[in-house]
N, C-alpha and C positions, 0 to 999 in steps of 0.2 A: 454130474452135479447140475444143478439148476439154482438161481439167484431172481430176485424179483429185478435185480440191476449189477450189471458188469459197467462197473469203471476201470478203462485201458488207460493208464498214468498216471503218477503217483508223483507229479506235481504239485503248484500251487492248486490249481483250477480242481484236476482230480480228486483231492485230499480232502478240498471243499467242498466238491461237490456230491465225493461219498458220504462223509459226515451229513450233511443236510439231508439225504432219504434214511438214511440207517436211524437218524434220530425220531425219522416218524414210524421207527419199527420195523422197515421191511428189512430184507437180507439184500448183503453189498459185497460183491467182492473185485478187490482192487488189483488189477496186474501189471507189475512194474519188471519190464525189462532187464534193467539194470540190477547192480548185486549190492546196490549201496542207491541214498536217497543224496542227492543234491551234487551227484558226479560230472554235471553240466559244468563248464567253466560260466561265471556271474558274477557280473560288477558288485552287485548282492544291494546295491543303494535303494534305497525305500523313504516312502516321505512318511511321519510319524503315523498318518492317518492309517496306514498301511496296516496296523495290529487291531485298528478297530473292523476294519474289513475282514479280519483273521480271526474276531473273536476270541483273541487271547491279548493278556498284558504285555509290556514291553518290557524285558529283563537283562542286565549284564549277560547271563546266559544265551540267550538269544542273539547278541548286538556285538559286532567288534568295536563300532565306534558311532559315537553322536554329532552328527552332522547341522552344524546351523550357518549355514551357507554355502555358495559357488561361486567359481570365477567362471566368466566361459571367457576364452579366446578364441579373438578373430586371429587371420596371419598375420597383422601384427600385432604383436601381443602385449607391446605396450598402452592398446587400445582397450584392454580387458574389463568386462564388465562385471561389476560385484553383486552376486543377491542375495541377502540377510536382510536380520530386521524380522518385524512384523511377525508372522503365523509360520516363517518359513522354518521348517526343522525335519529334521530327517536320521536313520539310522545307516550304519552300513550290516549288514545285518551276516553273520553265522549262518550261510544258508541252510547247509548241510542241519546243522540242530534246530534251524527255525524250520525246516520240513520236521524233523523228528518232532516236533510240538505240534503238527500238523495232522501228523501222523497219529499221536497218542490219542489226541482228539475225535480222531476216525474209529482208531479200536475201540477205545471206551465207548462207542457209540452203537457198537456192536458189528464194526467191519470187518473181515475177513483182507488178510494182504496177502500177496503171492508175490515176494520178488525172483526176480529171474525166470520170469513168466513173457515169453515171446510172441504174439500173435501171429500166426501164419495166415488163420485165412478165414472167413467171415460168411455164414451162411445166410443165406438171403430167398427168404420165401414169400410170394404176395407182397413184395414192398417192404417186406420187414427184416429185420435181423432176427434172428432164430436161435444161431447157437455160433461159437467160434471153438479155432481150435488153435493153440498154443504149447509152445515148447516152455517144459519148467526144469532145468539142472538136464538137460539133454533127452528128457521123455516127454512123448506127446500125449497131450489131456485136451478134453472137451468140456466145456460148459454152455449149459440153455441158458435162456432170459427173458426178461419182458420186454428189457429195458436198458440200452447200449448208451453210457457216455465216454466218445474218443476225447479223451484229453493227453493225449500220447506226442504232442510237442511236433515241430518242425519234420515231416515225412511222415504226416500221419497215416497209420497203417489201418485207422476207420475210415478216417475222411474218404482216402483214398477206396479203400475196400467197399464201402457204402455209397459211393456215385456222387458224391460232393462233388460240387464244381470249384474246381483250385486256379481256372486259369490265370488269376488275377494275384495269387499268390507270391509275393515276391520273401526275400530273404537278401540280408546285406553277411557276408561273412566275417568275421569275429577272430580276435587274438587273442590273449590275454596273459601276461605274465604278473605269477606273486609274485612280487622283489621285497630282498631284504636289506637290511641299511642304507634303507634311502634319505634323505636329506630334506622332508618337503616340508615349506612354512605352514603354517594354521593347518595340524590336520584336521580340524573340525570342520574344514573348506572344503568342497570338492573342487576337481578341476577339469574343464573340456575344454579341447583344441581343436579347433577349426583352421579350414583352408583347404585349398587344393595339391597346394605343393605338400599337408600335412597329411592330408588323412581324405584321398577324391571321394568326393560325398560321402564320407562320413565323417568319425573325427576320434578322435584320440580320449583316452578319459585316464586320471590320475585320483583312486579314491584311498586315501588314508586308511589302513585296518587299526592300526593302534603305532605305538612308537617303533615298533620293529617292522612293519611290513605295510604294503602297500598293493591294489591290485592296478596294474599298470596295460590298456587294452585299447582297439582298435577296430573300427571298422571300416572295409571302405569295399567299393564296388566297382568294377572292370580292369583291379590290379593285384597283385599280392601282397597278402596285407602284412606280411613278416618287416619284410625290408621296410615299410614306411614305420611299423615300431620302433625297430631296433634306430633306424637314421635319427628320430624324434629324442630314442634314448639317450644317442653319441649326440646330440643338439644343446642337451641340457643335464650339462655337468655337475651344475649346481646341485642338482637333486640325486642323480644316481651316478655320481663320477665314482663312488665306492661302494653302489647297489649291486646284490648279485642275482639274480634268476634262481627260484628253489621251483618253482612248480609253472607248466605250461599248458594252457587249454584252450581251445574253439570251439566254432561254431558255428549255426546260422541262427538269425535271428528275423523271425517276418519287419517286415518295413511296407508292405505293400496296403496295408490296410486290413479290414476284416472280410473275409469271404463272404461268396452275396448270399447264402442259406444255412442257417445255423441247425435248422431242425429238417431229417429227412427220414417219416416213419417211426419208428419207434427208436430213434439215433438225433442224439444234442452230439455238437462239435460248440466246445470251450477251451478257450486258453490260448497257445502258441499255435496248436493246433488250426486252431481258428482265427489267426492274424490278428490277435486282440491284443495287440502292444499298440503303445504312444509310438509314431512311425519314427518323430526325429532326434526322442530321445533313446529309443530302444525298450525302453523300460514295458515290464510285461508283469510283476509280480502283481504289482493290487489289482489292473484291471482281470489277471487271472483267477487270482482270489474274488471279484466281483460277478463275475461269469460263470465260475464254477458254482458258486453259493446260488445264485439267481436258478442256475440251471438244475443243480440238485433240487429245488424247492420244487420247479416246478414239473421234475422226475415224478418226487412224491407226490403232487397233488393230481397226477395222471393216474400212478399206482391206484389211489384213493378213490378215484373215480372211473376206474375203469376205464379212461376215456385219452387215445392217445393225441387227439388234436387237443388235448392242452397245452402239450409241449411247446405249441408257438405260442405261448406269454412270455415264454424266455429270450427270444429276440423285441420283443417290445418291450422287455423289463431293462431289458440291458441298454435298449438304444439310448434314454437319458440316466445319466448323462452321459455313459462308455461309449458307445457306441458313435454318438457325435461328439465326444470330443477326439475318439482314431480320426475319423473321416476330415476333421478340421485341420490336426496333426499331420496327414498325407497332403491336404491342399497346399500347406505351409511349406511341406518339409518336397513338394517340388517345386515352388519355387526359390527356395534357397538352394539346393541343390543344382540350377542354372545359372544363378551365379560365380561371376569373378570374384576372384581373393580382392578388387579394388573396394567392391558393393559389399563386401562383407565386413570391410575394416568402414565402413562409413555407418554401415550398420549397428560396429562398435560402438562409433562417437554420439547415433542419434537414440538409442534405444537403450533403456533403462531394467534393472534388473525386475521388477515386473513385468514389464513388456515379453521379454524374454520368456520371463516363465508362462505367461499367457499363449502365446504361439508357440513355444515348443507342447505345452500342452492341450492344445485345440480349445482354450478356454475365450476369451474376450479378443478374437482374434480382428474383428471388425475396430474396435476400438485402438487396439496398435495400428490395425491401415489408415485410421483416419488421420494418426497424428504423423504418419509419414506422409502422406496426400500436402500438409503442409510444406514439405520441403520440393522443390520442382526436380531436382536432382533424382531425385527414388520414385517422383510420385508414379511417373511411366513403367519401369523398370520395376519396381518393388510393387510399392502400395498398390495400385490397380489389378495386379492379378493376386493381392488374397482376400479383394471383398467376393 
């Protein structure tokens, strides 16, 4: 077999990014691992903005529930800061069928899918990728190519396989349990929990799916992240003193920022793959969907032109805003992460649910320093290491 373009996952980033060459006609075929689409455990929370990134409308189908606000907690949690109001709105979204819409998008497009398709091992000639070869339902197959996008998630078997450099790669590990009859106020709210005694850099997250269930997860780093669920779950009665566990999943999730080379030879790395999440919120879907799409255009406009150093328009397409808002995201998200649970419940009292959502998303990050530079208390400690 031969393709003008082999895309390795059947992710956000990948779905995207095959769709975008297949739509300018060339041949696409997509290899997904797994025997089902969206078998990752995922918070699944997306900001509305998210379906315009996806090129598709926003539908009950898609969506378990509609989100127009957050609480985040500090350790004490009577300290908790609200953000609503305004532009802020979000879904929690059916991952599992918002890939199959993802997906449909792709074949209509004229893609080629292969689930259960496993990459073993990546030929590499002159600099270039060549051909790879892959286990599909326990038989091994080869396909050629022009044209290689890894978008195959955390342990990328391109990245890796094609000489990427990952040192800088990090990953925080992940819980997550459905529960069902839980008890939580406003599910239209989401909730995060911070601290050290709650969740060591990371933090807890409690998203509403509708009135029967809830996904209920965790990250943290240099501990097990089980025990600090479950302790959090026996903490708060209220909510799941009669919730029971029906489904359980992890993970990892990059945290470390984005890797230093996106484009090597006729190979784009997008998505998770590519450490293209917001570092301190986790969240990876839109910027996936934003990388995949940037990266399939400019697949095809290489195709088009014969010409393979186009493919670095895709790391300068991406860099604003995605790219500087990860890099912002990581400055932020180590310095909260050196903080004490004292700096962080102060942090409660001075910062506002804008603020918040500014620094968790590497957006106006100078302007929450300045307004903590105000108080002498933070200004040493906090505000001066995130200008």
């Amino acid at each position: 077999m031969e393709y003008d373009a082999v895309v390795v996952g059947a992710g956000p980033a990948g779905l995207m990014a095959a769709r975008k060459i297949a739509k300018k006609g060339f041949s696409v075929l997509i290899l997904e691992k797994e025997k089902d689409l969206g078998v990752r455990a995922c918070a699944e929370a997306v900001s509305a903005s998210a379906f315009e990134t996806a090129e598709i409308p926003p539908s009950p189908s898609l969506t378990s529930n509609i989100i127009n606000g957050a609480y985040v907690f500090p350790p004490d949690e009577s300290k908790a800061v609200k953000i609503a109001g305004g532009d802020y709105k979000g879904y929690i979204l059916n991952k599992p069928l918002f890939l199959y819409a993802l997906a449909s998008k792709a074949a209509s497009a004229g893609c080629d899918i292969q689930m259960r398709s496993e990459v073993k091992g990546i030929k590499i000639e002159d600099g270039r990728a060549r051909s790879l070869v892959y286990e599909r339902k326990g038989e091994i197959q080869s396909v050629n190519f022009k044209y290689l996008v890894g978008a195959d998630g955390v342990g990328s078997v391109v990245a890796r396989g094609c000489g990427f450099e990952m040192g800088s790669y990090e990953i925080i590990p992940t819980i997550q349990y459905v529960m069902v009859n839980c008890n939580i106020p406003e599910r239209d709210m989401i909730r995060v929990y911070m601290g050290n005694e709650v969740a060591p850099l990371g933090y807890v997250w409690v998203f509403a799916k509708n009135e029967y269930m809830a996904n209920v997860g965790i990250g943290v780093r240099g501990r097990a992240a089980k025990p600090y669920l479950d302790r959090f779950i026996e903490r708060h009665p209220e909510f799941f003193g009669n919730a029971k566990v029906i489904k359980e999943g992890g993970g990892g999730v990059p945290v470390g920022g984005q890797i230093p080379e996106l484009v090597k030879g006729n190979v784009v790395i997008c998505g998770d793959a590519a450490g293209q999440v917001i570092p301190i919120t986790g969240g990876g879907i839109r910027t996936s969907m934003a990388a995949g799409s940037i990266a399939g255009e400019t697949v095809a406009e290489a195709l088009e032109a014969g010409d393979a150093s186009i493919l670095k328009r895709y790391p300068m397409r991406y860099s604003e805003p995605w790219g500087s808002r990860i890099s912002k995201s990581l400055k932020v998200l180590r310095v909260i992460e050196s903080l004490p649970d004292s700096d962080l419940n102060t942090l409660g009292e001075l910062l506002s649910g804008d603020d918040i959502i500014d620094l968790a998303n590497g957006l106006d990050v100078k302007r929450v320093a300045a307004k903590l530079m105000l108080h002498p208390m933070v200004a040493v400690r906090i505000a001066s290491k995130l200008i």
